[in-house]
Z-matrix of the N, CA and C atoms (Angstrom, degrees):
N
C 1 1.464
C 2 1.526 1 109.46
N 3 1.053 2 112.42 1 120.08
C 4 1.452 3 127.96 2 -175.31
C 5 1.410 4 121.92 3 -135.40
N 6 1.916 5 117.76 4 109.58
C 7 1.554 6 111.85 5 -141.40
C 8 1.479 7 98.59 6 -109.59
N 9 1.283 8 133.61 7 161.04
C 10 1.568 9 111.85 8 173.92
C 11 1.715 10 79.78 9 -119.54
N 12 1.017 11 105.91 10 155.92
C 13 1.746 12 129.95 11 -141.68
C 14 2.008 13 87.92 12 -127.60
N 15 1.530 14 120.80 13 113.46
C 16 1.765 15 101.06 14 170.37
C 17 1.567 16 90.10 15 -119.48
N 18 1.545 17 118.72 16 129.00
C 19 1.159 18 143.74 17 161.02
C 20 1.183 19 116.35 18 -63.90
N 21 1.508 20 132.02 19 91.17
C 22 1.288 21 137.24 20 179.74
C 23 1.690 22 109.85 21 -128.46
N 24 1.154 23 110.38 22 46.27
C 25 1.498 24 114.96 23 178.17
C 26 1.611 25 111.68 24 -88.70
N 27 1.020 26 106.26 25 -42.17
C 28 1.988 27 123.48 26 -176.43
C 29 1.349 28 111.33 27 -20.04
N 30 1.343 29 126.41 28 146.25
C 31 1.516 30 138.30 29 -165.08
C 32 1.589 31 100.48 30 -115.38
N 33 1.249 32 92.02 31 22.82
C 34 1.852 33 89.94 32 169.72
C 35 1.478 34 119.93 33 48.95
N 36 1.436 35 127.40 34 25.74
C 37 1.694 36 111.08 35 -149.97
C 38 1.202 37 99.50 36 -77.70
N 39 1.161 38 144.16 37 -37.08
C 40 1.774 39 161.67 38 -150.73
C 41 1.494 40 78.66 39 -66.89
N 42 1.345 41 128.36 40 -67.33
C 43 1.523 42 139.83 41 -121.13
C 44 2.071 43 97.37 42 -105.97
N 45 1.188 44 114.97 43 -29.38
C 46 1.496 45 117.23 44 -178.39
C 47 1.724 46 107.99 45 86.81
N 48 1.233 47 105.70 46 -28.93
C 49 1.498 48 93.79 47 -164.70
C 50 2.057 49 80.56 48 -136.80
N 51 1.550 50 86.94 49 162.21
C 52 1.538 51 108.59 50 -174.38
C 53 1.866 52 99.63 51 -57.40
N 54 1.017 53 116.67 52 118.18
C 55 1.287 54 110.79 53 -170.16
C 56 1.457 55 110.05 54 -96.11
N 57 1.006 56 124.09 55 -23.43
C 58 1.299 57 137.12 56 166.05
C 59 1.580 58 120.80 57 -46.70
N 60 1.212 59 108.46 58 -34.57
C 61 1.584 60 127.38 59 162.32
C 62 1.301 61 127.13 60 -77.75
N 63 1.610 62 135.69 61 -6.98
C 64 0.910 63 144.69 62 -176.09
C 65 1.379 64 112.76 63 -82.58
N 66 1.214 65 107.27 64 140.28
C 67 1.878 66 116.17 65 -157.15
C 68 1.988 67 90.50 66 -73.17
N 69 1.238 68 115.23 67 132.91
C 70 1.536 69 115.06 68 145.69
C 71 1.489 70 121.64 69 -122.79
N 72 1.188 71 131.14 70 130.04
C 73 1.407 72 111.69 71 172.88
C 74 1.557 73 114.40 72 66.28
N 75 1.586 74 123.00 73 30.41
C 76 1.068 75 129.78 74 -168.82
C 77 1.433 76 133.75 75 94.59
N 78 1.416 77 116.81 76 -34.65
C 79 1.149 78 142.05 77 -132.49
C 80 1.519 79 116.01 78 -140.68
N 81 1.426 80 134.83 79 131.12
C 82 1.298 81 119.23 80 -171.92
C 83 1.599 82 124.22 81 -67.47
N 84 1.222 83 137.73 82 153.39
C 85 1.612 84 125.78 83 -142.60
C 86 2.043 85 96.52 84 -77.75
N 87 1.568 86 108.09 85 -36.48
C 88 1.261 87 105.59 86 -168.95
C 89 1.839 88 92.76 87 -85.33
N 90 0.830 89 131.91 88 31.40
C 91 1.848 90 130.82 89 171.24
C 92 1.772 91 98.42 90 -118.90
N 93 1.520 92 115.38 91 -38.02
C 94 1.600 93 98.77 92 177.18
C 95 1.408 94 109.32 93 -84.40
N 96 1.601 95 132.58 94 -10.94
C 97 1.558 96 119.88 95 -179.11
C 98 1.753 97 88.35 96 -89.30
N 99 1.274 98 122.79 97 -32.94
C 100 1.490 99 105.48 98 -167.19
C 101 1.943 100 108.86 99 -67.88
N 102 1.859 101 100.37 100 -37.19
C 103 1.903 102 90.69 101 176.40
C 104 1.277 103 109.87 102 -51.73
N 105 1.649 104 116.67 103 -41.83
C 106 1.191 105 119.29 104 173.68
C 107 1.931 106 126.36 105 -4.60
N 108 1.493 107 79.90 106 -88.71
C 109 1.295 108 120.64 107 170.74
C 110 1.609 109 129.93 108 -43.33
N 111 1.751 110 88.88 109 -43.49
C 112 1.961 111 93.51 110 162.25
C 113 1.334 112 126.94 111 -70.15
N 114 1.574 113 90.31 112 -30.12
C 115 1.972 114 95.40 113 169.55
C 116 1.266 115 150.19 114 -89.47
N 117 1.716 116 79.72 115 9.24
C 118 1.708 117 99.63 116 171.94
C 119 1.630 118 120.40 117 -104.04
N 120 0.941 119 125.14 118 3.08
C 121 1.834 120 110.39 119 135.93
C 122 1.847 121 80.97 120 120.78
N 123 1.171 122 138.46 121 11.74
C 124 1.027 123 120.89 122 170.48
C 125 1.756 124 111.10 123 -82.92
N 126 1.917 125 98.41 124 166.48
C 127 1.751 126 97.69 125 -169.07
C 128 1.248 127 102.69 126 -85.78
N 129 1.611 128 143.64 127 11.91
C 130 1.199 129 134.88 128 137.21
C 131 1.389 130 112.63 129 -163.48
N 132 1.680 131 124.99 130 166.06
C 133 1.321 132 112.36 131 150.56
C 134 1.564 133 114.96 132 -105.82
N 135 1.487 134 110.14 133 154.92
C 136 0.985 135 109.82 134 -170.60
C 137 2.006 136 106.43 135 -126.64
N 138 0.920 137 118.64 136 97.02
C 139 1.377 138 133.74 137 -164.99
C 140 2.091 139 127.15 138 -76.36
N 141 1.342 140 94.11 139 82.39
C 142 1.773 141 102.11 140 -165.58
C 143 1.340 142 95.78 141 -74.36
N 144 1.759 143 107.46 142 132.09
C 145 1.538 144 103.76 143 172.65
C 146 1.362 145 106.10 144 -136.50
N 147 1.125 146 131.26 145 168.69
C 148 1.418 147 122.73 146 174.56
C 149 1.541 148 112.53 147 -123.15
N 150 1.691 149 139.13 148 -121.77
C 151 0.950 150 131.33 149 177.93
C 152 1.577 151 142.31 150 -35.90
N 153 1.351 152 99.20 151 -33.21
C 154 1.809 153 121.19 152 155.18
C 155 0.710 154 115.85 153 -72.96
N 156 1.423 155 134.39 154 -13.26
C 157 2.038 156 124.04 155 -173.59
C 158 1.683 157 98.74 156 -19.18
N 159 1.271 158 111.87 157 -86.29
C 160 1.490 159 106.03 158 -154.47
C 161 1.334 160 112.93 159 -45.44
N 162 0.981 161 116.77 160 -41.66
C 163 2.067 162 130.08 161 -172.50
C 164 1.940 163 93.96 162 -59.35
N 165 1.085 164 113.65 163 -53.57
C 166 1.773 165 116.13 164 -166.66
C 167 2.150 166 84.54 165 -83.13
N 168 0.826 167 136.31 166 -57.76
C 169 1.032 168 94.42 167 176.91
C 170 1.630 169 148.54 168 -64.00
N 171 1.297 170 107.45 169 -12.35
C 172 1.337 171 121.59 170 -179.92
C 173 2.063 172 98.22 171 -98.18
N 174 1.384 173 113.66 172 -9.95
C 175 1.783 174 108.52 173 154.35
C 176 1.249 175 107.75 174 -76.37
N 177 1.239 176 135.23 175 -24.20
C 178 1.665 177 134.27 176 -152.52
C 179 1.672 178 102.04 177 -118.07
N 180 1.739 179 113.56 178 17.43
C 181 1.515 180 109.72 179 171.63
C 182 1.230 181 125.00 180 -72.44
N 183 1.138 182 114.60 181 128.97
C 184 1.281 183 114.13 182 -164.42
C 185 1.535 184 132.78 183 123.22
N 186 1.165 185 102.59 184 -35.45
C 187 2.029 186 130.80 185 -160.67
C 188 1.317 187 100.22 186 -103.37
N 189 1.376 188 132.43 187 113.41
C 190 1.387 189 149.58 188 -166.16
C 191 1.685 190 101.38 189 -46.94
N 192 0.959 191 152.32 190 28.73
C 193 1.622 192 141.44 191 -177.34
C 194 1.516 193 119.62 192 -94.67
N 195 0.718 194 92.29 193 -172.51
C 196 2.123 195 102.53 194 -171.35
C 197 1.758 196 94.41 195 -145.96
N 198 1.625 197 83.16 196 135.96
C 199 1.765 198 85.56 197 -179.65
C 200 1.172 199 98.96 198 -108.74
N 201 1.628 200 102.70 199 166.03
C 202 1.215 201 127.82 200 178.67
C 203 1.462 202 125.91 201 -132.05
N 204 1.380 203 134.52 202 93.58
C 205 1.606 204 124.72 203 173.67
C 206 1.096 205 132.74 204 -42.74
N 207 1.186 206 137.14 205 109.45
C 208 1.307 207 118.81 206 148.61
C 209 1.839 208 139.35 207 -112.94
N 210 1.324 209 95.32 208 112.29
C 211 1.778 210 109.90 209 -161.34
C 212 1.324 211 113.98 210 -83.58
N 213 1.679 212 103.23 211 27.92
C 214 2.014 213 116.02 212 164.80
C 215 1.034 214 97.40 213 -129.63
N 216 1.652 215 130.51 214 32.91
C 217 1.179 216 113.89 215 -167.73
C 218 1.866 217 124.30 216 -65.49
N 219 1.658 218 87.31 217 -29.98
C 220 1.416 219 102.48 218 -168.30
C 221 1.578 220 106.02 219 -78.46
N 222 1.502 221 115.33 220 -3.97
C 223 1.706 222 100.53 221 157.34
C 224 1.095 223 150.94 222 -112.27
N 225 1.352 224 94.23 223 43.36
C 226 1.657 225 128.74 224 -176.45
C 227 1.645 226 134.52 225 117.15
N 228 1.263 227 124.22 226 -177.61
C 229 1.495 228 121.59 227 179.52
C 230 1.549 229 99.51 228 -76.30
N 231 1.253 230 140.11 229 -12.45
C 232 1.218 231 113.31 230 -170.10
C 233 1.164 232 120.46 231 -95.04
N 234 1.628 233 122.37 232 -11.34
C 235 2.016 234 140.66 233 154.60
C 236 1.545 235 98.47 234 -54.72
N 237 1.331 236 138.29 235 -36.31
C 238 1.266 237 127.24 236 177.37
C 239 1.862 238 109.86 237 -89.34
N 240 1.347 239 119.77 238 -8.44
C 241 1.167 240 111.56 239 155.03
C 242 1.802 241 121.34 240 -63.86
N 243 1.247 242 94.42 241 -48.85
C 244 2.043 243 129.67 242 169.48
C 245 1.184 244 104.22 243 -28.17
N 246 1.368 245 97.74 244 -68.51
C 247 1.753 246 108.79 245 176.98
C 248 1.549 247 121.54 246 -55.03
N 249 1.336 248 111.51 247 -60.90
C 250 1.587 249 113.45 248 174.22
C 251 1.276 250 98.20 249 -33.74
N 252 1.210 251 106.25 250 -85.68
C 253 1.626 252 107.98 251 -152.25
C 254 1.568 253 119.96 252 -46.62
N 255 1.432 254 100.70 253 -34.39
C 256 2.031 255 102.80 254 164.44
C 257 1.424 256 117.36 255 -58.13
N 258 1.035 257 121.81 256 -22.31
C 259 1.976 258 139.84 257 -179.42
C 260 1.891 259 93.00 258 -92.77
N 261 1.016 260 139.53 259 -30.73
C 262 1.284 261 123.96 260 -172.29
C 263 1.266 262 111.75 261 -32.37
N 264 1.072 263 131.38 262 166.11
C 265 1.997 264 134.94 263 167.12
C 266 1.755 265 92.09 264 -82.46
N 267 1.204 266 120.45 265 173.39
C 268 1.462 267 152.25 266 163.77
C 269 1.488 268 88.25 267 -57.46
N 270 1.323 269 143.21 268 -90.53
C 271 1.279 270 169.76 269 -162.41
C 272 1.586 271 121.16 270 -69.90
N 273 1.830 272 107.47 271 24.56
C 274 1.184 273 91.11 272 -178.34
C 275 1.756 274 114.73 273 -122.54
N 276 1.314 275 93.41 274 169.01
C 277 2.185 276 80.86 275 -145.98
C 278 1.884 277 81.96 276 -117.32
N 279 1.243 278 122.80 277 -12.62
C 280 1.963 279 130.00 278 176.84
C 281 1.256 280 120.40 279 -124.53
N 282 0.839 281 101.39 280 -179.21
C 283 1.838 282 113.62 281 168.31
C 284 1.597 283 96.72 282 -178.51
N 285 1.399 284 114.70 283 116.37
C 286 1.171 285 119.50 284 155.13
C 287 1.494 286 125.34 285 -86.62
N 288 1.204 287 119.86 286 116.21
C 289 2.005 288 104.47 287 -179.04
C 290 1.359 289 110.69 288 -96.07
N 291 1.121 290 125.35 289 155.09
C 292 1.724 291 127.11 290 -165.81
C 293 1.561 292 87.42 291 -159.37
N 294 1.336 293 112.25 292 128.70
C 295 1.178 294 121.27 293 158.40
C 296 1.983 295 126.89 294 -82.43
N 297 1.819 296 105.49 295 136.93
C 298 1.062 297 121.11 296 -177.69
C 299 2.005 298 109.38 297 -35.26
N 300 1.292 299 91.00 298 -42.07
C 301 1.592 300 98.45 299 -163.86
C 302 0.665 301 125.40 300 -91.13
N 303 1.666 302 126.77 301 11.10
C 304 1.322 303 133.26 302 152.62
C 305 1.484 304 131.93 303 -96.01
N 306 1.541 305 116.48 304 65.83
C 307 1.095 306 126.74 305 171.73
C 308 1.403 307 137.46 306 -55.28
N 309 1.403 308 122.18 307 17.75
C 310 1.026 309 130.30 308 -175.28
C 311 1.924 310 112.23 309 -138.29
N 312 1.359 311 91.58 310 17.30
C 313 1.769 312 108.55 311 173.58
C 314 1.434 313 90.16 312 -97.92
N 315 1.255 314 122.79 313 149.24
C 316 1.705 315 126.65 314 175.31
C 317 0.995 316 131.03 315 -120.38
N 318 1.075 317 157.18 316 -155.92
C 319 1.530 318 158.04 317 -161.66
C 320 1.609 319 91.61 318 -101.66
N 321 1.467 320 136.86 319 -48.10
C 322 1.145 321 158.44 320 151.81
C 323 1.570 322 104.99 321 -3.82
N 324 1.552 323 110.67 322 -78.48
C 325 1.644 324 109.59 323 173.71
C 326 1.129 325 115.88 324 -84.62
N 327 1.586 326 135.04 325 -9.52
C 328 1.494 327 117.38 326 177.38
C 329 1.490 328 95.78 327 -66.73
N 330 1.868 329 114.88 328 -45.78
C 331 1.437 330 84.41 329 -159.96
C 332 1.370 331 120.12 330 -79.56
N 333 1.813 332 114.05 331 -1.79
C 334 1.575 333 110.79 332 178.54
C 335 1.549 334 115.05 333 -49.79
N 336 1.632 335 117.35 334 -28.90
C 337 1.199 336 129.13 335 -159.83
C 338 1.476 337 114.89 336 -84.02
N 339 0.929 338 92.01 337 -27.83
C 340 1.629 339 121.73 338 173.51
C 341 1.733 340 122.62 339 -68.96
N 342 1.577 341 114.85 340 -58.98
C 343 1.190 342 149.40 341 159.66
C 344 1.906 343 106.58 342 -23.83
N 345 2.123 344 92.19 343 -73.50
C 346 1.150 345 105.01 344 179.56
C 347 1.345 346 114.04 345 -57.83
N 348 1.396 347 119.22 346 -56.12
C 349 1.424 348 112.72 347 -169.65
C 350 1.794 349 104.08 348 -48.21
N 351 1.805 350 121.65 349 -55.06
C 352 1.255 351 114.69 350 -179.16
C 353 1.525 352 118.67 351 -26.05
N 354 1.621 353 114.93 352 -57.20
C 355 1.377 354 121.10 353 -178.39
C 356 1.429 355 144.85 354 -69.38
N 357 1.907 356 98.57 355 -31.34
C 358 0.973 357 110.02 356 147.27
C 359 1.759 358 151.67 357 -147.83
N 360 1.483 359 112.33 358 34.95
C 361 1.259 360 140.00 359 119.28
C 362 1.806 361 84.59 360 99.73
N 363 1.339 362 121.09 361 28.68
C 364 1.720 363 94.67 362 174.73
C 365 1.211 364 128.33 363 -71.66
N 366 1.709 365 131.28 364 -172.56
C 367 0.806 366 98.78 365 -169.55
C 368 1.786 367 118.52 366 -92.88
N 369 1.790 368 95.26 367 -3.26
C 370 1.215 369 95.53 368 175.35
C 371 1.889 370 91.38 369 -136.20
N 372 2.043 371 98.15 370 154.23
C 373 1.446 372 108.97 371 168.02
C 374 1.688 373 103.44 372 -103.50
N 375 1.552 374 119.54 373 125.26
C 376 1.477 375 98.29 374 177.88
C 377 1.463 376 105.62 375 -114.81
N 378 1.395 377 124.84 376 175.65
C 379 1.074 378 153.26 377 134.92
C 380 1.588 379 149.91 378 -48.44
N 381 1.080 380 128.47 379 97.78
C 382 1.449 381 128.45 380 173.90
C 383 1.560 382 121.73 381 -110.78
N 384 0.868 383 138.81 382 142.19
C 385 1.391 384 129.46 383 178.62
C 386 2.003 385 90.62 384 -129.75
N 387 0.968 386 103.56 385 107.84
C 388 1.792 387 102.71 386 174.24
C 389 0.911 388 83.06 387 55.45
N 390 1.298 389 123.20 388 -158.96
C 391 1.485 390 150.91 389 -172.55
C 392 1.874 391 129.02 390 -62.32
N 393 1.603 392 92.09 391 0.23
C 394 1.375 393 106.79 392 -166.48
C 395 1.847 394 108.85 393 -111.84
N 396 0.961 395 130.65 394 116.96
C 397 1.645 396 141.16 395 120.01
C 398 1.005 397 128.36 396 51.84
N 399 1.511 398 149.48 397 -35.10
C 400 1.344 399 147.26 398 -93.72
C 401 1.780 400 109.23 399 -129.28
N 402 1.511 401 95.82 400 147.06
C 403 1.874 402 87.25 401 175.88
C 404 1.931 403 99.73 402 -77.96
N 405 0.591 404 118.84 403 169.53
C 406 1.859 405 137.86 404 18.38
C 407 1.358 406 94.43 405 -66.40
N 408 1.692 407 101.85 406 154.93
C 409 1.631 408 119.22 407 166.08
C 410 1.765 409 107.66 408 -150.87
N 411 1.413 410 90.23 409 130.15
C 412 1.986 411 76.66 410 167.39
C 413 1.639 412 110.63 411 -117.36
N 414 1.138 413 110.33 412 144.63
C 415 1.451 414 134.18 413 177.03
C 416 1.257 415 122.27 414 -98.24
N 417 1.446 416 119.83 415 128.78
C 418 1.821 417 93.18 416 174.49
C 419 1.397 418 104.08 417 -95.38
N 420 1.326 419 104.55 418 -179.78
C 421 1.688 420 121.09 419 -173.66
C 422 1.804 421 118.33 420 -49.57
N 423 1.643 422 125.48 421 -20.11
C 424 0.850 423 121.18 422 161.59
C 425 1.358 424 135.51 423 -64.69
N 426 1.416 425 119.36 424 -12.83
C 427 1.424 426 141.44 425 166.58
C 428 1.740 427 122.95 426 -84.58
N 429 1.286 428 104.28 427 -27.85
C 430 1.675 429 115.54 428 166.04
C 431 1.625 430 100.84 429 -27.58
N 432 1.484 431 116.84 430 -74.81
C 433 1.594 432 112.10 431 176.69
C 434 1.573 433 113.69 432 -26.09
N 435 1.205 434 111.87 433 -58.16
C 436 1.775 435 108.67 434 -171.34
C 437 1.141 436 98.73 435 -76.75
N 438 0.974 437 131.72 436 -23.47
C 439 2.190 438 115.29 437 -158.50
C 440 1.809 439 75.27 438 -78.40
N 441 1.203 440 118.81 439 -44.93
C 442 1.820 441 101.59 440 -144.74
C 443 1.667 442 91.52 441 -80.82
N 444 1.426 443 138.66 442 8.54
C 445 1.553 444 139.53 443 141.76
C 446 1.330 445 109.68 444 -68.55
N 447 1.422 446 118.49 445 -48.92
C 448 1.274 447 106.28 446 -158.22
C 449 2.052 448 113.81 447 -36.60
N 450 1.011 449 123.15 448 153.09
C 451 1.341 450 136.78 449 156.13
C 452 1.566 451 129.63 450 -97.73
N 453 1.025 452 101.54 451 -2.57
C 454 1.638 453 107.06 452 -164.84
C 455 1.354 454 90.05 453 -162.85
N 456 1.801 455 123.37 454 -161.65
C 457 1.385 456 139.88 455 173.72
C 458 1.299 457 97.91 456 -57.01
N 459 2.055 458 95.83 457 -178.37
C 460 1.663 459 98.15 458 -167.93
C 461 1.514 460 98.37 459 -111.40
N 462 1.378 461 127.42 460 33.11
C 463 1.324 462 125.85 461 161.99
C 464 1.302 463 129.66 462 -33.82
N 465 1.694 464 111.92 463 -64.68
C 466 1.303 465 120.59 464 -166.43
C 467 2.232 466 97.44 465 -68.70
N 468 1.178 467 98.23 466 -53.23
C 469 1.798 468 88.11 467 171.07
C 470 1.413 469 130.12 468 -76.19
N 471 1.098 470 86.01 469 10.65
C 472 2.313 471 104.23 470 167.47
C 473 1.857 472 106.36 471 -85.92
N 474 1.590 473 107.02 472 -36.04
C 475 1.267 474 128.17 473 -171.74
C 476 2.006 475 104.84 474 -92.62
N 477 1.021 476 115.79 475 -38.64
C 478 1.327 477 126.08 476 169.32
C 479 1.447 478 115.64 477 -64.73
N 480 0.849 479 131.01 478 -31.08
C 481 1.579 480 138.54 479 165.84
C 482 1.702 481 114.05 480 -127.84
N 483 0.865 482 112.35 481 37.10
C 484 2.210 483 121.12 482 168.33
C 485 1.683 484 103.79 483 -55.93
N 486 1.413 485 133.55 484 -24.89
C 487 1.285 486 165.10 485 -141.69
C 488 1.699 487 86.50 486 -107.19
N 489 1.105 488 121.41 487 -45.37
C 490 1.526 489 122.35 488 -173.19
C 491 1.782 490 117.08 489 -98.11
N 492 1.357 491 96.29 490 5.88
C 493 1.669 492 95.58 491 -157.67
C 494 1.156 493 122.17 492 -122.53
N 495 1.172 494 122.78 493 131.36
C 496 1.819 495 126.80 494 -166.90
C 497 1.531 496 96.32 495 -96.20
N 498 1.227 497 140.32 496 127.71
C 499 1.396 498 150.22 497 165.50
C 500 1.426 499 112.47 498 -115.40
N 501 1.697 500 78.00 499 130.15
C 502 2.159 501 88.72 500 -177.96
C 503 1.688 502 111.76 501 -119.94
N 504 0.977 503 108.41 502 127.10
C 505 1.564 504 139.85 503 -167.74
C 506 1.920 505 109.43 504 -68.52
N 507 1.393 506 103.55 505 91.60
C 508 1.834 507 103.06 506 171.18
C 509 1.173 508 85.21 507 -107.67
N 510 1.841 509 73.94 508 -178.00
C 511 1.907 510 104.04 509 -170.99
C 512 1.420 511 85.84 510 -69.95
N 513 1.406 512 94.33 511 162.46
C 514 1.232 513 119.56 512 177.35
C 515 1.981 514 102.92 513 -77.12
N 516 1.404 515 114.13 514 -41.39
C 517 1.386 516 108.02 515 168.50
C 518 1.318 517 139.83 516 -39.70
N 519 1.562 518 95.18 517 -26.31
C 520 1.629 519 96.80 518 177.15
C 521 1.573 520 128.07 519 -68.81
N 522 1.225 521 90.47 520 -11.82
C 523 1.573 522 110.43 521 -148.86
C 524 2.212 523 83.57 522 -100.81
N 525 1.237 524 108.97 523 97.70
C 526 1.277 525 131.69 524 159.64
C 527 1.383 526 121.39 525 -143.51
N 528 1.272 527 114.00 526 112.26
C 529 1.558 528 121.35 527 177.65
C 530 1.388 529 114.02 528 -91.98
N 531 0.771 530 144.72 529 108.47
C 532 1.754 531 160.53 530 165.73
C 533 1.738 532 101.40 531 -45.76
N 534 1.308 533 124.39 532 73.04
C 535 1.019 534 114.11 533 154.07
C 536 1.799 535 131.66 534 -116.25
N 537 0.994 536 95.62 535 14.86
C 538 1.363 537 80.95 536 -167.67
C 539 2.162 538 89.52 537 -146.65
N 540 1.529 539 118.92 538 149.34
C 541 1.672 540 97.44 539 167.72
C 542 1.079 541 132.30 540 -39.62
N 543 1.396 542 135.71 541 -41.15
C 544 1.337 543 155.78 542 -175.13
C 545 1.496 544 98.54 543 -59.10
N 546 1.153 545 113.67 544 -36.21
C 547 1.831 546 116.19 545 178.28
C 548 1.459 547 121.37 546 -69.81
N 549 1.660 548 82.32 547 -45.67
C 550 1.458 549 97.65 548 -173.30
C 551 2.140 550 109.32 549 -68.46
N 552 1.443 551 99.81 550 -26.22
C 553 1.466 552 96.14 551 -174.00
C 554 1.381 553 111.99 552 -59.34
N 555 2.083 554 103.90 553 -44.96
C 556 1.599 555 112.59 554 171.79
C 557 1.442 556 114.27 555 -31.79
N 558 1.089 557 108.92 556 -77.68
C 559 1.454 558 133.83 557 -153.05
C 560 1.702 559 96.38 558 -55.23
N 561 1.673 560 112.68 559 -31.72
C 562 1.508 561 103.83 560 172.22
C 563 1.406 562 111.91 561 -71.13
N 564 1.458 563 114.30 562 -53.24
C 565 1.359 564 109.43 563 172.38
C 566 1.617 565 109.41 564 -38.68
N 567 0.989 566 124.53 565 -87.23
C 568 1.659 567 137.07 566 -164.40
C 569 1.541 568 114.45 567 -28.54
N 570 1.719 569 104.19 568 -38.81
C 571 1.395 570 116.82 569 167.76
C 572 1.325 571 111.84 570 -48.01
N 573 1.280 572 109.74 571 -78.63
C 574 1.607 573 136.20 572 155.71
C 575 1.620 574 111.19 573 5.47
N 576 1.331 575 121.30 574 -62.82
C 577 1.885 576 148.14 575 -155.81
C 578 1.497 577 74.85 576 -75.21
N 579 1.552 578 103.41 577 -72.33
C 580 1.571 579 121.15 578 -155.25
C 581 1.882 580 112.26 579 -28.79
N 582 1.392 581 101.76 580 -43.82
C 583 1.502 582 116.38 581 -157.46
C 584 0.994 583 107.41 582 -76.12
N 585 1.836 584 112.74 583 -25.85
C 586 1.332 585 108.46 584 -143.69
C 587 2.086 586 97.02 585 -80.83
């Protein structure tokens, strides 16, 4: 059992308004990273939200996931690590995390991450976009202990075990985070090109 995990807890502060709800491409931004996510071959998603719970679950009707609360949301990404791992199944050997706000990662690299780990089992799958850092990331079950410490992102335990970790190389394009309006205008434009 191997879950891909979408981080949608965030208090929007950059952005003023719940950004996660904002229409892209028709559709609210955390409903196109979550189809994402259903169509990439993992045995479930499991969807952490915080102050919006009800609003992101009634965007995500319809889309096979399982929610998850988290009521620390407002003191950072690492209470929505907390949470995952308390929601894990009995039987689960991954967790991929993918953030809500990257709507322009696809079903394409969740399941590369996925794929690799099947074949060759490290303890972590990472992420690069160009030259940059970025989740999605999958972990296997021996790391559950640290993610549910973490306080923040999983940088410092990306760097603590680099020794354990297979990293796969996307465009650097994919890699747009919607935080701020100015992001959000891109990402409309880009939609926009995309369709035409």
């Amino acid at each position: 059992m191997v879950s891909a995990v979408l981080l949608a807890a965030g208090a929007s502060t950059r952005m003023g308004v719940p950004k996660l709800l904002l229409p892209l491409g028709g559709e609210p931004i955390v409903r196109r990273t979550a189809r994402s996510l259903c169509e990439s071959g993992y045995d479930e998603v499991l969807v952490v939200s915080g102050g919006e719970q009800a609003r992101i679950i009634e965007a995500l009707e319809g889309l096979p996931v399982r929610h998850a609360h988290n009521p620390g949301f407002s003191t950072g990404m690492g209470s929505s690590f907390r949470t995952a791992v308390e929601h894990m199944p009995a039987n689960s050997e991954g967790a991929m995390f993918a953030l809500a706000d990257q709507p322009f990662v696809t079903s394409a690299e969740f399941r590369a991450l996925l794929d690799t780990w099947r074949l060759q089992k490290p303890l972590i799958v990472g992420s690069m976009f160009g030259e940059v850092t970025a989740p999605p990331h999958l972990f296997a079950r021996p790391l559950y202990g640290e993610l549910a410490l973490l306080q923040h992102g999983a940088r410092d335990l990306l760097k603590r075990h680099a020794g354990s970790m297979v990293v796969l190389h996307f465009p650097a394009e994919r890699l747009l985070d919607i935080d701020t309006p100015e992001d959000y205008e891109r990402a409309k434009v880009r939609v926009a090109a995309e369709a035409r």
